[in-house]
C-alpha positions as CSV (number, residue, x, y, z in Angstrom):
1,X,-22.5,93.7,73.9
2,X,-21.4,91.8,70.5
3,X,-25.4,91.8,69.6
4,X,-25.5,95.1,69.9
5,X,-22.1,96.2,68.0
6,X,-22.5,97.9,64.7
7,X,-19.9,96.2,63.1
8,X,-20.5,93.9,60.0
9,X,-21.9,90.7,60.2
10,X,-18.2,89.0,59.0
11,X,-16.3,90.5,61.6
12,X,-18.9,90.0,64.6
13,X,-18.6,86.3,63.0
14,X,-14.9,86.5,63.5
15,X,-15.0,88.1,66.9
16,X,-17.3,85.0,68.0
17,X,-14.8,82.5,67.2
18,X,-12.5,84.2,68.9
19,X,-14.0,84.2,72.0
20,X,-15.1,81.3,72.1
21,X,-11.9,79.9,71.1
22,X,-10.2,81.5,74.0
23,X,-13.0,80.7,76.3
24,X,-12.1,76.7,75.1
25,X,-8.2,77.3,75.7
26,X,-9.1,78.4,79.6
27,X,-11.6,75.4,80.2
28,X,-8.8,73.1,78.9
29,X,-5.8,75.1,81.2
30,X,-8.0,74.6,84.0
31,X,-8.6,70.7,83.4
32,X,-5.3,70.1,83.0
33,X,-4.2,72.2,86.0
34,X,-7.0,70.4,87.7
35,X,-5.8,66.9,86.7
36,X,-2.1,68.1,87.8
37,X,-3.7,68.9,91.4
38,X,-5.2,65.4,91.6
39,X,-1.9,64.0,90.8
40,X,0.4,65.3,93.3
């Protein structure tokens, strides 16, 4: 879908962080929430 967008090359650069920054934040949540599991 971001391939495909006609949007400038800048922003589709910008977008991609994004995402993958939030993608990062979830995969740490969910270790920690793991680790918290494994710890009660």
């Amino acid at each position: 879908m971001i391939a495909e967008s006609a949007m400038d090359p800048e922003s589709l650069v910008s977008l991609r962080r994004k995402v993958a920054e939030s993608i990062q934040d979830l995969e740490v949540l969910y270790l920690l929430m793991e680790e918290e599991g494994q710890a009660n």
